[in-house]
N, CA, C and O atoms as a GROMACS GRO file, in nm:
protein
  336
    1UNK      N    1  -1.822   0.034   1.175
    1UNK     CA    2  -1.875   0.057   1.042
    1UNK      C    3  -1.759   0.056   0.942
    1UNK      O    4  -1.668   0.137   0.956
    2UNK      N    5  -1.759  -0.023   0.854
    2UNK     CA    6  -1.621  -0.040   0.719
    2UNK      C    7  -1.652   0.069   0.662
    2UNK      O    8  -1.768   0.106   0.645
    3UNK      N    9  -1.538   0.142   0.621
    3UNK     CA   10  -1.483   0.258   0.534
    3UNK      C   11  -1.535   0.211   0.406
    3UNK      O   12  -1.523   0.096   0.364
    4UNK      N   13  -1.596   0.313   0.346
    4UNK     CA   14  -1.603   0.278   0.171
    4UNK      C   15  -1.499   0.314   0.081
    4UNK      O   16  -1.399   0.381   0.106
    5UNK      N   17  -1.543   0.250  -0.055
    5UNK     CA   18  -1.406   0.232  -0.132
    5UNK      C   19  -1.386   0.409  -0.197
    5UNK      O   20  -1.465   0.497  -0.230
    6UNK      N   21  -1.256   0.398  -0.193
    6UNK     CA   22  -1.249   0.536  -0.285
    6UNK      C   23  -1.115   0.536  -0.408
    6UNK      O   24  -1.020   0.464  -0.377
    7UNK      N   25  -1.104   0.605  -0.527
    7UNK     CA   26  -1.038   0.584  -0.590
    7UNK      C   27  -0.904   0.743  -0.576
    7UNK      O   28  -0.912   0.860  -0.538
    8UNK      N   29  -0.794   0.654  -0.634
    8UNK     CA   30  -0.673   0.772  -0.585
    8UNK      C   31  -0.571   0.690  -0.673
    8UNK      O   32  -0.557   0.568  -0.662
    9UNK      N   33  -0.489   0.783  -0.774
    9UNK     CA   34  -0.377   0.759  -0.834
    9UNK      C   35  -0.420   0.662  -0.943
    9UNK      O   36  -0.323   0.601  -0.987
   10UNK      N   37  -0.543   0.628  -1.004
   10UNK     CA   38  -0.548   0.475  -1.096
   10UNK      C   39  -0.596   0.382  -1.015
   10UNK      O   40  -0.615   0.273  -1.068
   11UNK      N   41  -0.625   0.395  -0.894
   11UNK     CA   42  -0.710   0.280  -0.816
   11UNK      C   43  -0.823   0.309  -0.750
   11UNK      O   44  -0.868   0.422  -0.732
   12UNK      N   45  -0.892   0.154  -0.692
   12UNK     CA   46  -0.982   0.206  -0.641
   12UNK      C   47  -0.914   0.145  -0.504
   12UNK      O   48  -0.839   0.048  -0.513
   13UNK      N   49  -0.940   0.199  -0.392
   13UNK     CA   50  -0.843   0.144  -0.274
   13UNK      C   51  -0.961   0.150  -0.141
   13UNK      O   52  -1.052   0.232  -0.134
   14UNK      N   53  -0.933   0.047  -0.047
   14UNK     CA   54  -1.043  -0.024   0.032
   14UNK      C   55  -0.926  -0.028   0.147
   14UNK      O   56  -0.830  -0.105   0.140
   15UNK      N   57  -0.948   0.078   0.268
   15UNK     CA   58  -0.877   0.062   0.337
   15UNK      C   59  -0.846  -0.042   0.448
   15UNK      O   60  -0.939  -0.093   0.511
   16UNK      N   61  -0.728  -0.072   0.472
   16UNK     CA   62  -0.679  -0.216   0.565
   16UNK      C   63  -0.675  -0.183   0.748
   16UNK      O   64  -0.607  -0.101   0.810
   17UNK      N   65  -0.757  -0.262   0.788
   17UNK     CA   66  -0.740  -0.244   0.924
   17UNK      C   67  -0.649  -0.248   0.975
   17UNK      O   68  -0.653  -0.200   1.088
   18UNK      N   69  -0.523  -0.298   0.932
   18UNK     CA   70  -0.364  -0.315   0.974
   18UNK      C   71  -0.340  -0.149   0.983
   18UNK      O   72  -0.335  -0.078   1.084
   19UNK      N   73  -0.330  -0.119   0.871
   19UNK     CA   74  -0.242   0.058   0.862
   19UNK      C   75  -0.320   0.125   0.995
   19UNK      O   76  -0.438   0.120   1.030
   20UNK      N   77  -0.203   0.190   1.052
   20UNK     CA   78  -0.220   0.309   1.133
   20UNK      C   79  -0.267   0.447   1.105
   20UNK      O   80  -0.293   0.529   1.193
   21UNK      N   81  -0.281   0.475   0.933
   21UNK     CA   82  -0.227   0.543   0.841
   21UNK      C   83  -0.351   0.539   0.746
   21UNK      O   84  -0.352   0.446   0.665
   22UNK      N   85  -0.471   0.642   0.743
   22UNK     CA   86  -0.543   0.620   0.622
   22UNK      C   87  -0.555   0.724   0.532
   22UNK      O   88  -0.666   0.755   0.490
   23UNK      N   89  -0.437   0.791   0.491
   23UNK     CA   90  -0.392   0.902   0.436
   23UNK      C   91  -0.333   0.797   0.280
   23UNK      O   92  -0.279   0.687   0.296
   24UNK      N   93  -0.352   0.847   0.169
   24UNK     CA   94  -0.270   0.810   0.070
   24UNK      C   95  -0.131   0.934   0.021
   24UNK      O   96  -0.127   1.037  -0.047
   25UNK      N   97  -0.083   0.894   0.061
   25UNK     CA   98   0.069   0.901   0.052
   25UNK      C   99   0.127   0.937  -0.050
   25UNK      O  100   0.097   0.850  -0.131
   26UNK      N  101   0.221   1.043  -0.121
   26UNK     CA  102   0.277   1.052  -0.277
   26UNK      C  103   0.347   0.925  -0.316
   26UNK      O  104   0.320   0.887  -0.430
   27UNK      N  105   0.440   0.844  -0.240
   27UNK     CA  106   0.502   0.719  -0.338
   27UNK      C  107   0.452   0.609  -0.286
   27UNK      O  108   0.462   0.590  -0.165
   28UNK      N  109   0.391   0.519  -0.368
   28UNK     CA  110   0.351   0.387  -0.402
   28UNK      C  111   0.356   0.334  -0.459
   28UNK      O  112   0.350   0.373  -0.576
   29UNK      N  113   0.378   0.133  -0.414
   29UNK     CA  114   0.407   0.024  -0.501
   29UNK      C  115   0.263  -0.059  -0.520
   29UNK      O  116   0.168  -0.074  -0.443
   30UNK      N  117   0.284  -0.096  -0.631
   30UNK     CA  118   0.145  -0.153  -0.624
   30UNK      C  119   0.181  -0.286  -0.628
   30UNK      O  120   0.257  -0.331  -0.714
   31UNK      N  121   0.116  -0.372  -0.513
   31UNK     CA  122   0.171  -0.564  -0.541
   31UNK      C  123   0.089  -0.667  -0.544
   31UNK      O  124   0.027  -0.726  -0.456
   32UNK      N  125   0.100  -0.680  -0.672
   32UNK     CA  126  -0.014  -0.724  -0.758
   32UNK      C  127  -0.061  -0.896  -0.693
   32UNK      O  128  -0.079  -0.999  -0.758
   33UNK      N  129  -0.070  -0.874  -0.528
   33UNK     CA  130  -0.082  -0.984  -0.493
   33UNK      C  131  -0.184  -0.965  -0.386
   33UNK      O  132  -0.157  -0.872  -0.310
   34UNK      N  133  -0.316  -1.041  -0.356
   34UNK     CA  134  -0.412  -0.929  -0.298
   34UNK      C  135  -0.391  -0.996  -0.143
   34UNK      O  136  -0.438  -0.941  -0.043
   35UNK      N  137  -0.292  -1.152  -0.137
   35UNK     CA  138  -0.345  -1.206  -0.038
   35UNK      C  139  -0.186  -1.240   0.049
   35UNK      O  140  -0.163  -1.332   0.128
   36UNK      N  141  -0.097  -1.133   0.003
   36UNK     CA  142   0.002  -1.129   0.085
   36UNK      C  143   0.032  -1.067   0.205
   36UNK      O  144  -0.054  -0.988   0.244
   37UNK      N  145   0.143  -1.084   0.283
   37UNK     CA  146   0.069  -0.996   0.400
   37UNK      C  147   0.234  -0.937   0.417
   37UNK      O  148   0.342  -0.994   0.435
   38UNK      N  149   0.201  -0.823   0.404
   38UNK     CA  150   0.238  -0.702   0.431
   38UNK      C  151   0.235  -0.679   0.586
   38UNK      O  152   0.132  -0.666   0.652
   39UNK      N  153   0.388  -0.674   0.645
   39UNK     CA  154   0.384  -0.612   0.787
   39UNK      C  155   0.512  -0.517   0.766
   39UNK      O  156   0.631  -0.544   0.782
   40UNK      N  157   0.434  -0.370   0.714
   40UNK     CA  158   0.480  -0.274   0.757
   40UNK      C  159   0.521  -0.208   0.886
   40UNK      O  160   0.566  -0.093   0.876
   41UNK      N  161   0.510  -0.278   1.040
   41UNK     CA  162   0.551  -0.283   1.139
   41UNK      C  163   0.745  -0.304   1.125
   41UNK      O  164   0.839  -0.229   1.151
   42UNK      N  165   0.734  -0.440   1.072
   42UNK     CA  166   0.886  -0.514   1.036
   42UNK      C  167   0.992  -0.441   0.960
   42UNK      O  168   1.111  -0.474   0.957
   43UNK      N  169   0.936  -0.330   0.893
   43UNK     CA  170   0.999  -0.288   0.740
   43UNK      C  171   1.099  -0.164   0.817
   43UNK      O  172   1.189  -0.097   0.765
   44UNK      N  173   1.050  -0.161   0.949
   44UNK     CA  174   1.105  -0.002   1.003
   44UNK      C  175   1.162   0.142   0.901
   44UNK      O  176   1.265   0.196   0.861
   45UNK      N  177   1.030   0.151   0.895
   45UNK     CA  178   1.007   0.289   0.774
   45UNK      C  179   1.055   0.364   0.891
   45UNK      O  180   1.049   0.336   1.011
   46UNK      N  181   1.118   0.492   0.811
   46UNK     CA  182   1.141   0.630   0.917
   46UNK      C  183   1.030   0.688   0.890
   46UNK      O  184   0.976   0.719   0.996
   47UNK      N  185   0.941   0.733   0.762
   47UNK     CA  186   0.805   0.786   0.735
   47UNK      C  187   0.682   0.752   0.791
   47UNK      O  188   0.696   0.654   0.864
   48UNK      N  189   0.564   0.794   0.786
   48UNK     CA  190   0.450   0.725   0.742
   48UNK      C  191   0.420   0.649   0.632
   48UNK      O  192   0.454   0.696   0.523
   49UNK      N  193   0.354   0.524   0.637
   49UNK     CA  194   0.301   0.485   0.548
   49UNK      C  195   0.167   0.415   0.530
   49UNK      O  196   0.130   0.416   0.648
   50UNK      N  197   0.035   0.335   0.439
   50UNK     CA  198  -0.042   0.299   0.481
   50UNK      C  199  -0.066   0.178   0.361
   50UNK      O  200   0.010   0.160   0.266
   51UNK      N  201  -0.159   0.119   0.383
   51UNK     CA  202  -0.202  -0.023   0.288
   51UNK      C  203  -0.320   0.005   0.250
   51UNK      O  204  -0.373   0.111   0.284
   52UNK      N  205  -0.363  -0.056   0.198
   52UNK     CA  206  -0.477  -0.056   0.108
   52UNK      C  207  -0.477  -0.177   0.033
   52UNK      O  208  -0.372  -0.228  -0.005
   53UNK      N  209  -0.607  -0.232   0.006
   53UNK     CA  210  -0.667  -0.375  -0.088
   53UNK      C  211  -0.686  -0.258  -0.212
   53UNK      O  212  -0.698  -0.139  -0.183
   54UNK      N  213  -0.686  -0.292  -0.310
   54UNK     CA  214  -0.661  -0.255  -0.403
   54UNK      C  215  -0.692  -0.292  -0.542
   54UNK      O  216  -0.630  -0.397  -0.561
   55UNK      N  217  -0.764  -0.256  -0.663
   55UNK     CA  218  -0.783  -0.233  -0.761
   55UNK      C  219  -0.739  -0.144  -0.885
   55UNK      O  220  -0.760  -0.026  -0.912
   56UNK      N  221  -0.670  -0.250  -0.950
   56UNK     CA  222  -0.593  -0.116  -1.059
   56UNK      C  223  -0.672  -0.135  -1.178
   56UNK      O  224  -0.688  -0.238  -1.243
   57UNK      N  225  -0.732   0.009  -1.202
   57UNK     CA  226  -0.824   0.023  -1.284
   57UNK      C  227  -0.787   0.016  -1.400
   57UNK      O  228  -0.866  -0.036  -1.479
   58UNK      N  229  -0.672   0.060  -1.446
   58UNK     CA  230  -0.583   0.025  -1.616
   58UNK      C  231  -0.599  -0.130  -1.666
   58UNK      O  232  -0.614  -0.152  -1.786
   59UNK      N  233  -0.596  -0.224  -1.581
   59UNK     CA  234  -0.627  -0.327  -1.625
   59UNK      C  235  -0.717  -0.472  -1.553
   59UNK      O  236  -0.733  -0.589  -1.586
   60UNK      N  237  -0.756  -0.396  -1.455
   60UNK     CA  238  -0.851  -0.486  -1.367
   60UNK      C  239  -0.797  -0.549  -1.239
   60UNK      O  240  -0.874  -0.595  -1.155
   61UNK      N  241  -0.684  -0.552  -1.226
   61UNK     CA  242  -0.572  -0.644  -1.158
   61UNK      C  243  -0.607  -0.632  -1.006
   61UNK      O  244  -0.642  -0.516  -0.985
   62UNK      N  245  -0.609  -0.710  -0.886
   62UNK     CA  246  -0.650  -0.658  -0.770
   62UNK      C  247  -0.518  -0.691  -0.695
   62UNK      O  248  -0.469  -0.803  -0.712
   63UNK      N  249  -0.464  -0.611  -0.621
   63UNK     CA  250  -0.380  -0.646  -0.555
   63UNK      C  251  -0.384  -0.585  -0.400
   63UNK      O  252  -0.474  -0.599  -0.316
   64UNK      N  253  -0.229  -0.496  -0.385
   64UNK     CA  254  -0.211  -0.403  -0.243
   64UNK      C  255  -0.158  -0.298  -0.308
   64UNK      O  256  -0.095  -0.306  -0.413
   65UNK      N  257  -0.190  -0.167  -0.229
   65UNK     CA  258  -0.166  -0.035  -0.259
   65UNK      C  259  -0.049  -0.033  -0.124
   65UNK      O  260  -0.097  -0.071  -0.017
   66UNK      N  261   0.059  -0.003  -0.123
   66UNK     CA  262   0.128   0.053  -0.009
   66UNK      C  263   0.165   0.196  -0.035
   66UNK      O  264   0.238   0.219  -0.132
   67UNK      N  265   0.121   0.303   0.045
   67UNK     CA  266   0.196   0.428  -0.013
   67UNK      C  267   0.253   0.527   0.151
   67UNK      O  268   0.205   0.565   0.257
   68UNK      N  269   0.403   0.532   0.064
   68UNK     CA  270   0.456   0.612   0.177
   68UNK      C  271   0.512   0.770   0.165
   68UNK      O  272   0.549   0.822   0.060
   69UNK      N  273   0.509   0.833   0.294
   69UNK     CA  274   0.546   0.979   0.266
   69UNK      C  275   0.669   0.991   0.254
   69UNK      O  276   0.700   1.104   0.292
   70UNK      N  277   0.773   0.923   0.216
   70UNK     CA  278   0.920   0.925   0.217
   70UNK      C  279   0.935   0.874   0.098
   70UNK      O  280   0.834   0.811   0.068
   71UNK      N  281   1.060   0.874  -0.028
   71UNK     CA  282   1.063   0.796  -0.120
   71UNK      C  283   1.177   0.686  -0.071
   71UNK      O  284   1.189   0.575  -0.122
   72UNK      N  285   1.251   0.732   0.029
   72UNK     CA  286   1.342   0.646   0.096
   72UNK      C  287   1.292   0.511   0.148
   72UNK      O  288   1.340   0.398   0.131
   73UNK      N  289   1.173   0.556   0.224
   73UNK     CA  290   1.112   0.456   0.260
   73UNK      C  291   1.038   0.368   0.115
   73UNK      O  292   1.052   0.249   0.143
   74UNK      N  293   0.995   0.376   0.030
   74UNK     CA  294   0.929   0.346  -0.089
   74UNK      C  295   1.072   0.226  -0.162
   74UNK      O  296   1.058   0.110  -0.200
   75UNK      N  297   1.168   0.291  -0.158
   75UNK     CA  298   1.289   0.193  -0.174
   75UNK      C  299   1.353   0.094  -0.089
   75UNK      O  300   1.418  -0.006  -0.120
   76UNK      N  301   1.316   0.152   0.047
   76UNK     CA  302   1.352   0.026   0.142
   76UNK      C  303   1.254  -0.062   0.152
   76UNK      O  304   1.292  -0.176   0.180
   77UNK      N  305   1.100  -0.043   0.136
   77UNK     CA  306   1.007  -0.166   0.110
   77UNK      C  307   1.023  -0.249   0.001
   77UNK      O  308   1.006  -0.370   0.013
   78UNK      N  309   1.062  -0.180  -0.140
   78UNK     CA  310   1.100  -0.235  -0.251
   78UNK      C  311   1.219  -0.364  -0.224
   78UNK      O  312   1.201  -0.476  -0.272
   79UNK      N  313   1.311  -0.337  -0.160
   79UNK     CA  314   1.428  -0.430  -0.134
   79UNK      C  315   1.355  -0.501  -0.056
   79UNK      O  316   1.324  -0.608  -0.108
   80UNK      N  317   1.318  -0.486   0.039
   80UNK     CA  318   1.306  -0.572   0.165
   80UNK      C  319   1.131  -0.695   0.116
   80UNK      O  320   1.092  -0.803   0.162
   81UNK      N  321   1.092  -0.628   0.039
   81UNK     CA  322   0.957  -0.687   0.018
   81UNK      C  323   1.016  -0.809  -0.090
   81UNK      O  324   0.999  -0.929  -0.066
   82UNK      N  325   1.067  -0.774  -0.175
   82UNK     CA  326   1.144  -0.855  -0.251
   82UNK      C  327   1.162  -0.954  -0.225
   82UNK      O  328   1.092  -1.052  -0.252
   83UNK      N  329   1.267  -0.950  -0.164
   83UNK     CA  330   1.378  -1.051  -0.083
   83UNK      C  331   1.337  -1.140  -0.041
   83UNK      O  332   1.395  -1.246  -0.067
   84UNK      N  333   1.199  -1.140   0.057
   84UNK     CA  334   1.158  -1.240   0.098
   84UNK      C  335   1.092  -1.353  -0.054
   84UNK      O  336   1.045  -1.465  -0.032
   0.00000   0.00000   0.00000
């Protein structure tokens, strides 16, 4: 049975069968790209973290919610997501 949508922080967020993780998290990036793929496996977070499809309600925009319990980790996805 699919999880329904719920809203948290300015979004409405639709959880991803990928995440291990369906907790929303204090730091998150929002990437305003809905059809990228995110392998938080690769990123070797020391935290938890989780994904989410995503809706930002300030301006309609649909993207990915990533939010992690570390801000360390929140900066090492930032670099590393980048880059590629």
């Amino acid at each position: 049975m699919a999880t329904l949508a719920f809203s948290a922080h300015g979004y409405t967020l639709y959880p991803s069968p990928q995440s291990a993780h369906r907790a929303v998290f204090e730091f998150h990036v929002f990437v305003p790209h809905p059809y990228a793929i995110i392998d938080l496996e690769s990123m070797a977070l020391s935290g938890r973290a989780s994904l989410f499809a995503a809706h930002r309600t300030a301006d309609g925009k649909m993207g990915q919610l990533v939010t992690f319990e570390l801000h360390a980790d929140r900066l090492r996805f930032e670099q590393r997501f980048t880059a590629n």
